[in-house]
N, C-alpha and C positions, 0 to 999 in steps of 0.2 A: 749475873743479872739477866733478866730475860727481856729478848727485845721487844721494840715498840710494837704492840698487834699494828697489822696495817687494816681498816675499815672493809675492803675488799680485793683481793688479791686484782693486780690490774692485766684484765683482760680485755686488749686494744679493741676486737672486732666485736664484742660484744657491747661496750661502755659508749660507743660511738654506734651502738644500733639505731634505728628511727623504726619505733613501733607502731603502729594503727592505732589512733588515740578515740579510741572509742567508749572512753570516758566521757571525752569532750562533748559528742555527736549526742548525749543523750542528755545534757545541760542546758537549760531553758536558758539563756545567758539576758535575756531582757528581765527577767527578775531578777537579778545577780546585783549590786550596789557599787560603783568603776570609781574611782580617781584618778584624775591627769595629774602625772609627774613629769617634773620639767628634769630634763636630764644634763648636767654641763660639761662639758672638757676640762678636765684639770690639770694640763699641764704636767711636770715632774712634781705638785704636791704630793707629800708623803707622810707616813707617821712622826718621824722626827721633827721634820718641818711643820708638823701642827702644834708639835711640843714646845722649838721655838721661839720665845717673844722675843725676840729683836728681828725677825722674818715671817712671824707670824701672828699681829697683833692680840688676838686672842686665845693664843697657847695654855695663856692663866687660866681662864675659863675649863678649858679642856682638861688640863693638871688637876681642878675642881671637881670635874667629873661632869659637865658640861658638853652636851653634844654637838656636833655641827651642825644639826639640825637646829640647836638653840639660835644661833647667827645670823644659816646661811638661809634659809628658807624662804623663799620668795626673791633671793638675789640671785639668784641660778644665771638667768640671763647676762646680766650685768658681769658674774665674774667671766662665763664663758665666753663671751663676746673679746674681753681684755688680755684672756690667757691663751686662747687659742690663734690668735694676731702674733701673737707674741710682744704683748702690748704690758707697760709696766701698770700696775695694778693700784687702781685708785677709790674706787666705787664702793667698796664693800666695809671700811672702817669710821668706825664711828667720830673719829677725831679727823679725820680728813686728809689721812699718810697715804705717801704715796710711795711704794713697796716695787722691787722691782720684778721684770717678768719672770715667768717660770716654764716657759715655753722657748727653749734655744732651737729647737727646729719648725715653724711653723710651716704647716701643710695647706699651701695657696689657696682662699677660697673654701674652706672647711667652715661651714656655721659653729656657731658656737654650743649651741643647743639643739637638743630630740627631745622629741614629747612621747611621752607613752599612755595610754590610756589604760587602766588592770583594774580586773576583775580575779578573784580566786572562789572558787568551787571545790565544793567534796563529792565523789561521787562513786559510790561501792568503795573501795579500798584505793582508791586516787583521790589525790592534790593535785586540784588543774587548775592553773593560772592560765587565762585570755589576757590577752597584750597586743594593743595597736599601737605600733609602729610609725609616726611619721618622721622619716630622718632627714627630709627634705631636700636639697641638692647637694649630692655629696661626690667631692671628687676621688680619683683614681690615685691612691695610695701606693699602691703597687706593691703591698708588704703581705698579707695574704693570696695567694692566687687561688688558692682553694675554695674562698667563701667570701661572697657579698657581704655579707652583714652576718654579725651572731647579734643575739641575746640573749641576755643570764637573768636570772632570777639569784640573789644569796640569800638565806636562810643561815640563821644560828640561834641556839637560845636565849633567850633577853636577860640571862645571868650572867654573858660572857661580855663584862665589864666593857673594855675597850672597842670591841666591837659595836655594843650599845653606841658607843658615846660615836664615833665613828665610822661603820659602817665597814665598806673594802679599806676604807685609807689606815687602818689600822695593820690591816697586813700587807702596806705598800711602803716600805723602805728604803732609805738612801742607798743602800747595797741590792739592790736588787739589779737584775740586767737591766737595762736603757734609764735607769737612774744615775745621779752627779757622781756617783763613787758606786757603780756599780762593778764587778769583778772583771778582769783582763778578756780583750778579744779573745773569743772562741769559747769561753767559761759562761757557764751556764750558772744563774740564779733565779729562781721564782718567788713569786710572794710567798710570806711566811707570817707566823702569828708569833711578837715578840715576846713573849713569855715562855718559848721554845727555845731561846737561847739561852745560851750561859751568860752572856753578858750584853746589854745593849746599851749603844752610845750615840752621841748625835752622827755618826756616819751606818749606824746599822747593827746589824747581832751578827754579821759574820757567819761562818758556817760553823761554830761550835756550839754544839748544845749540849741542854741540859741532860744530866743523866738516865736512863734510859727508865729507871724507874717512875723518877719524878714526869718524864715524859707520859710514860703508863697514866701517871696517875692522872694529869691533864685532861688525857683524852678521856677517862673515864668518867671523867668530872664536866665532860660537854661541849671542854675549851677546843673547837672545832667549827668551822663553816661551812656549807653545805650549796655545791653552784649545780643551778640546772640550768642548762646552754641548750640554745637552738641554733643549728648551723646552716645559713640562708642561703638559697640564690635562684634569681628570677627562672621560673621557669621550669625549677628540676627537685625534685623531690628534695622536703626539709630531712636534716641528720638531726639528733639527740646526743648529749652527752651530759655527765655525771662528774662535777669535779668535788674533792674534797679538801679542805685548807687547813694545814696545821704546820709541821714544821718545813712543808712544802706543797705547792700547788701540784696535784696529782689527780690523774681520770680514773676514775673504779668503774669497775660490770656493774651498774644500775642502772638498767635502762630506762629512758626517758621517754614518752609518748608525745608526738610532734605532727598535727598539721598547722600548715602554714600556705598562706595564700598573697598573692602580691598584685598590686593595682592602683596606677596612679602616683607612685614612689613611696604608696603605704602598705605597711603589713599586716597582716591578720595572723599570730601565733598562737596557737593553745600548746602547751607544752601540760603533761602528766608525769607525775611519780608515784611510786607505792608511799601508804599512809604509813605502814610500818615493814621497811625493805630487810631491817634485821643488819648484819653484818656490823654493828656500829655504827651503822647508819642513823640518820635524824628517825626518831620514832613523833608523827606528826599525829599526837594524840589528840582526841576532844576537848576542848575548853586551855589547851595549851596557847602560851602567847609567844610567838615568834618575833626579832628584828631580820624586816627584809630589807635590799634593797636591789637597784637595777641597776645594768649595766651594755654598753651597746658599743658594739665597733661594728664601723658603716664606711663604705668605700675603699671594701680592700685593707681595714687597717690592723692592725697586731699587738700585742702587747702594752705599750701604755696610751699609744694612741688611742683610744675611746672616749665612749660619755657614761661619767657616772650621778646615781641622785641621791642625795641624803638620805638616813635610815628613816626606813618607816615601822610600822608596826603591822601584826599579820595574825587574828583569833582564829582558831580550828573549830569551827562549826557555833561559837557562841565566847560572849566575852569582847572585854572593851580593848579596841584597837581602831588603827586607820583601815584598814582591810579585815572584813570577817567572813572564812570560807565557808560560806552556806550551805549546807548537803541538801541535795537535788536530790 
């Protein structure tokens, strides 16, 4: 059997370049059409956990084929507020249950919520997302030293079922590292996209997957997610990076085109990528509909410590969605 192609062979010093986003410099961004997304903490929620209903009242919904976005939308605040306390969860159910926390380590003083402001633009052979930042006071986590704050942008096709319906939390697992049953100190797990395993159970898909063929065919078929990250800190020139999501969280040579400015404890990021980078890569053609979503770790924080927001939708220059990239 032959094995899984990989998207792009991973070349560290390139995938993590920050290029001259001189896509951006040439985008009128007051003609561009923005939405504020409220962005929340979520705690150890995961894919299992949204499957379910006895921990997570509307799992049925979701088994339906029902989105978080169906639910959650406009309660950002209210769960973020509860889960990053580490406060048992009351607010958010229609019937008025009260659910316990999912936050066993809360991080003193962390808001609950970041607002992001987005715009996307097309421009020559780039996809530039603008993104303002307000993450508002945020404490000293002490888990990245390298980077203030990132921000990601996810992108997949609006075919890839779960992810629709879901967004990141789909490839966020009870097995994954700093989740409930995550693998033994010193073992390493990343997010992964559950249709890549051989078996999935309410604790996770483990590390066996499926056959290398049927993997093949996955990825040919689109079942993949596409992160563009901007790696922050006051002061010092923004980094780029290129992740790709399938039976593992993995950085590829894509490089990302990144300025970024800071003022006031808000961000100014334009972040670029090629419209068709090749490799397997996302080919982000015209009139094509994307599910996006965001995501932010702010104060030093790593891995599941962040803020994430529901899926949204994303048109390539034309076409009905919540975001349409308008070519400048």
């Amino acid at each position: 059997m032959k094995p899984v192609p990989k998207p792009l062979a991973l070349l560290a010093g390139l995938a993590g370049l920050c290029i001259a986003s001189s896509a951006s410099a040439a985008i009128d961004w007051s003609k561009v059409p923005d939405k504020e997304i409220v962005l929340f903490y979520p705690g150890q929620a995961n894919w299992e956990f949204a499957l379910t209903q006895a921990e997570m009242p509307g799992a049925m919904l979701v088994k339906q084929g029902k989105s978080c976005r169906n639910c959650h939308e406009g309660l950002e605040p209210d769960m973020g507020n509860d889960i990053v306390a580490g406060k048992p969860r009351t607010l958010v159910y229609a019937d008025n249950s009260v659910h316990p926390p999912i936050e066993p380590t809360p991080i003193a003083g962390k808001p609950g919520t970041v607002k992001i402001n987005a715009k996307f633009a097309v421009e020559g052979d780039q996809l530039v997302a603008r993104l303002v930042l307000d993450e508002g006071k945020q404490p000293d986590a002490h888990m990245d030293p390298a980077f203030a704050t990132k921000v990601a942008v996810m992108f997949t096709p609006s075919r890839v079922a779960d992810v629709v319906r879901a967004g990141c939390f789909s490839a966020c697992h009870e097995d994954d590292s700093t989740m409930p049953h995550g693998p033994a100190a010193g073992a390493e797990r990343t997010m992964y996209l559950g249709r890549t395993r051989a078996q999935l159970t309410r604790f996770g898909g483990g590390d066996q997957l499926k056959p290398p063929a049927e993997l093949e065919k996955l990825r040919a078929e689109g079942y993949f997610f596409q992160i563009m990250q901007a790696r922050l800190n006051p002061g010092k020139p923004a980094q780029g990076a290129t992740y790709v999501l399938f039976d593992k969280r993995e950085e590829v040579a894509n490089p990302v085109g990144v300025d970024a400015h800071y003022a006031g404890g808000v961000w100014t990021v334009t972040m670029s990528t090629a419209l068709n980078p090749g490799h397997g890569l996302i080919d982000f053609a015209g009139g094509r509909v994307f599910t996006v979503a965001f995501a932010v770790h702010a104060g030093h924080t790593a891995r599941r410590f962040h803020y994430v927001s529901v899926e949204r939708t994303l048109a390539i220059e034309s076409g009905k969605a919540d975001f349409v990239a308008v070519r400048q």
